[in-house]
C-alpha positions in Angstrom: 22.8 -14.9 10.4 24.2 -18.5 9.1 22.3 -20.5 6.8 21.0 -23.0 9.1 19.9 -20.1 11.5 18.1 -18.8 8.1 16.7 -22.4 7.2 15.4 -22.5 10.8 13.4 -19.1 10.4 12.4 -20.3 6.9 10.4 -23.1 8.4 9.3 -20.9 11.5 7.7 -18.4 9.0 6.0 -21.5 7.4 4.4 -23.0 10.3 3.2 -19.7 11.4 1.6 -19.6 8.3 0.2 -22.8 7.8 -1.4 -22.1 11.8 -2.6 -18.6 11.6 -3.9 -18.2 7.7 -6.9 -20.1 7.6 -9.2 -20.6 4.7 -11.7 -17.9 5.0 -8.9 -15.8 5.6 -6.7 -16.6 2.8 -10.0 -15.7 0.7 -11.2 -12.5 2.5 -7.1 -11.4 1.0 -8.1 -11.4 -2.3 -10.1 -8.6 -1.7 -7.1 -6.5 -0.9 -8.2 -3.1 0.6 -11.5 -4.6 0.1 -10.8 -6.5 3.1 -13.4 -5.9 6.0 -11.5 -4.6 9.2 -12.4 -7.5 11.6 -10.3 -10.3 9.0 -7.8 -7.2 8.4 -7.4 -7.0 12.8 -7.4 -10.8 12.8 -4.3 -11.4 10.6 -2.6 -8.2 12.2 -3.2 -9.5 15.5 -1.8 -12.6 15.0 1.8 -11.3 13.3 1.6 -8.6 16.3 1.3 -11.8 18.8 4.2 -13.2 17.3 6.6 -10.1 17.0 6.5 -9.7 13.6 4.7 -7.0 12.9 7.1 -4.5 12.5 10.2 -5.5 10.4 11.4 -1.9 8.8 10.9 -0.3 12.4 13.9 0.2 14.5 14.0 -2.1 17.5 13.5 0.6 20.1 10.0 1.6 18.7 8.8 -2.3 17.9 10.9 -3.3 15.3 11.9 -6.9 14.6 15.6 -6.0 14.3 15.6 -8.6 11.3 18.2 -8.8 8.3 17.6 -8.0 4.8 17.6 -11.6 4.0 14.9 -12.4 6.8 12.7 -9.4 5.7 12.8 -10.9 2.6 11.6 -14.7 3.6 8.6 -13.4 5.4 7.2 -11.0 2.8 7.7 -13.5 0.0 6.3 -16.6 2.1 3.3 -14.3 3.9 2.7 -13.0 -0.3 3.2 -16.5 -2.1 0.7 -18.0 0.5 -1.9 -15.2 -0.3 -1.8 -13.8 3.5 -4.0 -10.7 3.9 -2.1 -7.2 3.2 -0.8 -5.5 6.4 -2.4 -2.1 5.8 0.3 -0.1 5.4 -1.2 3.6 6.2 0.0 3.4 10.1 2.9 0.7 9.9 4.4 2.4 6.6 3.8 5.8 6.2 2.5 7.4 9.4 4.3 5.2 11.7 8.1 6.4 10.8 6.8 9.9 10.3 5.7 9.8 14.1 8.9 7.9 15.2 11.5 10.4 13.4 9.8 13.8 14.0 7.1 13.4 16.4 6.6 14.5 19.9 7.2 12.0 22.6 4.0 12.6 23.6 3.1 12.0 19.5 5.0 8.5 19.7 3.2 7.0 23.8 0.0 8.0 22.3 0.3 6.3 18.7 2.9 4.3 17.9 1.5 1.4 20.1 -1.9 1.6 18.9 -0.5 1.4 15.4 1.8 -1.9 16.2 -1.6 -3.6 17.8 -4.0 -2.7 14.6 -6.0 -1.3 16.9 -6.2 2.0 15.6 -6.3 2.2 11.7 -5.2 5.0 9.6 -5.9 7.0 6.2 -3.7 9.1 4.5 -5.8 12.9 3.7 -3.0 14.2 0.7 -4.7 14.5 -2.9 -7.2 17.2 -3.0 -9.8 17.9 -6.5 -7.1 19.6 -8.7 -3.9 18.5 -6.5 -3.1 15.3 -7.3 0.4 14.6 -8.8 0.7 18.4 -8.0 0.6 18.3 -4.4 2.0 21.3 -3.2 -1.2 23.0 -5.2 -2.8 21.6 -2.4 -5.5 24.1 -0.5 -7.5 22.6 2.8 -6.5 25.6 5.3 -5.7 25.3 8.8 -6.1 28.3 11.0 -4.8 29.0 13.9 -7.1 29.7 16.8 -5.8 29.7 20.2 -4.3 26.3 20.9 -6.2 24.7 17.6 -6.5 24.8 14.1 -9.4 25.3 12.6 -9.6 23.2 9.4 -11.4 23.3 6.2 -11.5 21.8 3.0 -11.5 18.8 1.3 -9.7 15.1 0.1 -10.2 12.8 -2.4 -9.3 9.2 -3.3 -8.5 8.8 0.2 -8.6 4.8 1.1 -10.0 2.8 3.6 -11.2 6.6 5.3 -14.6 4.6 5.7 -12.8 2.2 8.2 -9.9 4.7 9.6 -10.1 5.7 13.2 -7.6 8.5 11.9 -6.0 10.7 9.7 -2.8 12.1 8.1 -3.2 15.4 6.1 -1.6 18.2 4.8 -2.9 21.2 5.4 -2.1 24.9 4.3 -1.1 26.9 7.0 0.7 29.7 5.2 -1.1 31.2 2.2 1.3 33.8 1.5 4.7 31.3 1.7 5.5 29.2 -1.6 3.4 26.3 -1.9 5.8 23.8 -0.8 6.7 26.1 2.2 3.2 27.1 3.3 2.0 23.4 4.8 2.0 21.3 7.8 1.8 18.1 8.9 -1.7 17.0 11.1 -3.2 14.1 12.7 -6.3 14.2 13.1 -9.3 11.8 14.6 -12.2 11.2 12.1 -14.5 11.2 15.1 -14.3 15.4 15.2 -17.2 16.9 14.6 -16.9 18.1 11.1 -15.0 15.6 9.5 -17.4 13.7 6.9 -17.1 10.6 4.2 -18.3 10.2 1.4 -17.8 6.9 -0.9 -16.4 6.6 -4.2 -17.0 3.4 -6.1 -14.1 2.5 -8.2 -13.5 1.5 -12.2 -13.2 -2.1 -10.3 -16.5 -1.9 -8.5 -15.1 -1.5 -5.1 -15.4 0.8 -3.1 -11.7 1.9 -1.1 -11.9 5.1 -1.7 -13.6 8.1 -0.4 -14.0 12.0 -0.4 -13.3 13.7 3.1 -14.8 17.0 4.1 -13.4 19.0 6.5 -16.1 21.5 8.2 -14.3 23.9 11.2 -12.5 20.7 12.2 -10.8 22.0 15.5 -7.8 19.4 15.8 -5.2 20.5 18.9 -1.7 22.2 17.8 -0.3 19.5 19.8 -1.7 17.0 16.7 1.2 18.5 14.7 4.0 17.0 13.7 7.2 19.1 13.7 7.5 22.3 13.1 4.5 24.6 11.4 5.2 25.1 7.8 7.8 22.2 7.4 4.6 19.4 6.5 6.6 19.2 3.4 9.3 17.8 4.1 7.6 15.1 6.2 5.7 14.0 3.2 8.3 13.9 0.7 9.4 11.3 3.6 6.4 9.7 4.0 5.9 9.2 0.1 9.4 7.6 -0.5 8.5 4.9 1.9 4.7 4.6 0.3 6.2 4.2 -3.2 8.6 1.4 -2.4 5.5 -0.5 -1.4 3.9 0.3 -4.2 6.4 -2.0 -5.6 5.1 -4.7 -4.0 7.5 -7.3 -5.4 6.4 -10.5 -3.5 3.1 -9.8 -4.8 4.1 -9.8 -8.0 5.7 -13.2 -7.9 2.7 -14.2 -6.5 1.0 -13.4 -9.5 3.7 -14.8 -12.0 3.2 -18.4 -9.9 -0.7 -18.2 -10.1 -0.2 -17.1 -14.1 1.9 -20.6 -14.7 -1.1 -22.7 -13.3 -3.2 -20.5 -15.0 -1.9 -21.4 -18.0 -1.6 -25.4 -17.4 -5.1 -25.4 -16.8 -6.6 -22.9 -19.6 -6.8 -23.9 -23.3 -4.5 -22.5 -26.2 -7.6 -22.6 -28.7 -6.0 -25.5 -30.9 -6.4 -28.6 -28.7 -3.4 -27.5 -26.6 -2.3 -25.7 -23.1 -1.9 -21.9 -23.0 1.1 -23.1 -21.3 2.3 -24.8 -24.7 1.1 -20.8 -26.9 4.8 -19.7 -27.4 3.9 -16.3 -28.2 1.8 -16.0 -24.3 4.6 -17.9 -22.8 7.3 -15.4 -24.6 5.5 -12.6 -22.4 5.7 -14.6 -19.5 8.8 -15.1 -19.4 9.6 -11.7 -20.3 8.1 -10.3 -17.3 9.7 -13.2 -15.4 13.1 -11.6 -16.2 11.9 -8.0 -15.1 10.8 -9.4 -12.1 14.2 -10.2 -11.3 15.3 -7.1 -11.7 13.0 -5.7 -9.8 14.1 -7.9 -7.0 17.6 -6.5 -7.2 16.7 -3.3 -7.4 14.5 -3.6 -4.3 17.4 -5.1 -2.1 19.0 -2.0 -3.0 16.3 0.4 -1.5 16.3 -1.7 1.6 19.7 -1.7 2.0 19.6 2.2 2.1 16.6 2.3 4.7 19.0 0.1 6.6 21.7 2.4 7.0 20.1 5.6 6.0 16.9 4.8 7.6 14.7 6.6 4.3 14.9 4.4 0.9 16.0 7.5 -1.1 15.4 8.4 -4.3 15.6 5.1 -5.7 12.3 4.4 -4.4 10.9 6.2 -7.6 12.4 3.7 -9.6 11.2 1.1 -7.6 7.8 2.5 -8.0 8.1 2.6 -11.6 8.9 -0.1 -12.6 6.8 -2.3 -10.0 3.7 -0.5 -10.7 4.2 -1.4 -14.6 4.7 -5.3 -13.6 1.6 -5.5 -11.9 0.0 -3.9 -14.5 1.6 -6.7 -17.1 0.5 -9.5 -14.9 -3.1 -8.2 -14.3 -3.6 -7.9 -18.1 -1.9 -11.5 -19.0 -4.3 -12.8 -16.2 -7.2 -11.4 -18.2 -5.7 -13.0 -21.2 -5.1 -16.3 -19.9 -8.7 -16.5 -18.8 -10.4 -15.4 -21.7 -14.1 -15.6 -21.9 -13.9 -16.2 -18.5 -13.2 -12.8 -17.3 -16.3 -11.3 -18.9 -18.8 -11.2 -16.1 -18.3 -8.5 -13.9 -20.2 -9.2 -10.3 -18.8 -7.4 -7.6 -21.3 -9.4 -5.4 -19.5 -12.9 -6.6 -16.1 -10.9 -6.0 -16.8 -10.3 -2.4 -18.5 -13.6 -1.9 -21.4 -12.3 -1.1 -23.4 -14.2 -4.1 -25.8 -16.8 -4.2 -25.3 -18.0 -7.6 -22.1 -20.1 -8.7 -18.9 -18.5 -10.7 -19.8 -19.3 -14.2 -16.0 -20.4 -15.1 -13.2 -21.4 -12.7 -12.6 -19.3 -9.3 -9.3 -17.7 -11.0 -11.5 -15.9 -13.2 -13.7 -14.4 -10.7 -11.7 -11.5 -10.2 -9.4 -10.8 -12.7 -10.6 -7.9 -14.6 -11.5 -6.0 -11.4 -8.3 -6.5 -10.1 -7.1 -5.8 -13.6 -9.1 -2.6 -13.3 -7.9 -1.7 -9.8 -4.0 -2.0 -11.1 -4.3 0.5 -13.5 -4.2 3.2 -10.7 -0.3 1.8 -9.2 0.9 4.3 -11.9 -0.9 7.2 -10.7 -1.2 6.6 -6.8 2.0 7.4 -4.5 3.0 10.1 -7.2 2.0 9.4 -10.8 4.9 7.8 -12.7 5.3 10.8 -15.2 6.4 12.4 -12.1 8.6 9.7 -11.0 10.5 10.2 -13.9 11.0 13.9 -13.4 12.2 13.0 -9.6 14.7 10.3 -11.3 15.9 13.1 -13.9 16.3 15.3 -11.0 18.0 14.1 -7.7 19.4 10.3 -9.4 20.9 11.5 -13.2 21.2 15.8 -11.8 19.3 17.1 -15.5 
């Protein structure tokens, strides 16, 4: 694409923006999966209605069929403008499960339902005691006839509260190795059986949730591939989760917010923050590994583009985005000082009746603060990351 043609897109993306985010919108994002589902459909909706939903599909299942360089201009613009988060648990972790090894039967029934937000999706993975050790992991399903029978439980499983569906691995083979014993399930939270319980969060929120599986009968036909071979689908599945863990445009976001931050907060001695050296001096430190965290994202989408899974890059990815966040999150705090002390998850949501008692920056930044802290340990802790990176990148 020539640089007019990009130019032209640019301001495209931009006027879609400046049409579709509205106000109440643009604050119901700062919730992130905090978000209720009818603003999360709305936004979704409206990138579906413009055919945008989809840009790491391939064009025969939905996607855009859009370069790197496009990809790139809508997630930063759609990020920098605070546009609500695409939930990614159907577009990108189920979704290109379903596409690659699904049924055709798997793909009519889903895959549009997922492009229209009209079905949402949870991910059922860690389990009390299986965590960064997933293969640990024990919910059984049991053959019986042309079902499973399943049983057991999941934990720190978001948005379940909101899903229409689920994702989970399930042990199908007690006597095999771990890693060889599971399989890959979808399964509808309506079944009889399945029940939620909420956990409230160290930010106050509440995303996450325990899921109990009682004699859950879910069809064989909810399978993905082969029985047994669940995982090999999720080591798929979790490469393309943590390169959005990354979440790079996001991050810029943050750095830009942190600059006006600073021109409007006080250095203590009569000054800007923005004038502190030593705060600047970590600024612009992150600054520079943002960069390189740009440049090492445009690799992992390069290889999703012609290998169609991000490889094992992605850990690094992961890595070193989740520890950005967590940089900016902190400075935030920082920056805002006294300001940051009260903690009202009421005022957070914008459900409160009394007034922010310090700028509307402030409102949330230690509960977002808070809620970073887990990008190191979600989509496979970071310690792990590292052993992955040892492992198939460096061959120790």
């Amino acid at each position: 694409m020539t640089s007019s043609n990009l130019s032209a897109f640019e301001t495209e993306v931009h006027n879609f923006i400046d049409e579709h985010l509205t106000p109440d919108l643009n604050k119901a994002a700062s919730l992130g999966f905090g978000i209720s589902r009818a603003d999360g459909e709305r936004w979704h909706k409206a990138v579906y209605n413009q055919g945008w939903i989809a840009p790491d599909w391939p064009v025969e299942h939905g996607g855009t069929g859009w370069s790197l360089r496009q990809k790139q201009i809508f997630s930063n613009a759609t990020a920098l403008a605070g546009a609500p988060m695409i939930m990614p648990f159907g577009l990108d972790m189920v979704g290109p499960v379903i596409y690659t090894f699904g049924t055709d039967e798997q793909k009519t029934t889903h895959l549009p339902k997922i492009l229209d937000g009209s079905v949402w999706w949870c991910q059922g993975y860690s389990e009390p005691g299986s965590g960064s050790d997933l293969a640990s992991l024990k919910t059984a399903a049991v053959r019986d006839g042309d079902d499973y029978v399943v049983n057991g439980q999941k934990i720190w499983t978001t948005n379940a509260h909101k899903a229409d569906w689920i994702f989970a691995l399930v042990r199908t083979d007690t006597k095999a190795k771990p890693q060889s014993g599971i399989s890959f399930l979808l399964i509808d939270m309506k079944t009889p059986g399945v029940e939620v319980k909420p956990i409230v969060s160290i930010d106050g929120m509440h995303h996450l949730n325990q899921v109990f599986f009682s004699d859950v009968r879910v069809p064989v036909s909810n399978r993905v591939g082969d029985e047994n071979m669940g995982w090999t689908y999720a080591k798929f599945l979790l490469a393309n989760e943590r390169a959005g863990i990354a979440n790079v445009a996001h991050s810029e976001r943050l750095v830009s917010a942190l600059m006006e931050i600073s021109q409007a907060e006080q250095d203590g001695f009569g000054g800007a923050l923005a004038d502190d050296k030593a705060f600047m001096a970590e600024v612009s430190n992150i600054e520079v590994q943002l960069q390189a965290l740009k440049a090492l994202e445009a690799r992992v989408v390069t290889a999703v583009e012609q290998t169609g899974h991000p490889g094992d890059e992605a850990s690094m990815l992961k890595i070193v985005g989740s520890q950005v966040q967590q940089t900016l999150e902190a400075l935030r705090v920082e920056a805002v000082a006294n300001y940051s002390l009260p903690f009202d998850t009421d005022l957070i949501r914008g459900e409160s009746n009394l007034p922010a008692p310090g700028p509307e920056y402030a409102v949330s930044a230690v509960s977002d603060m808070n809620f970073g802290r887990a990008s190191s340990i979600y989509g496979g802790s970071n310690e792990i990351q590292r052993n992955v990176i040892a492992k198939a990148v460096l061959g120790l």
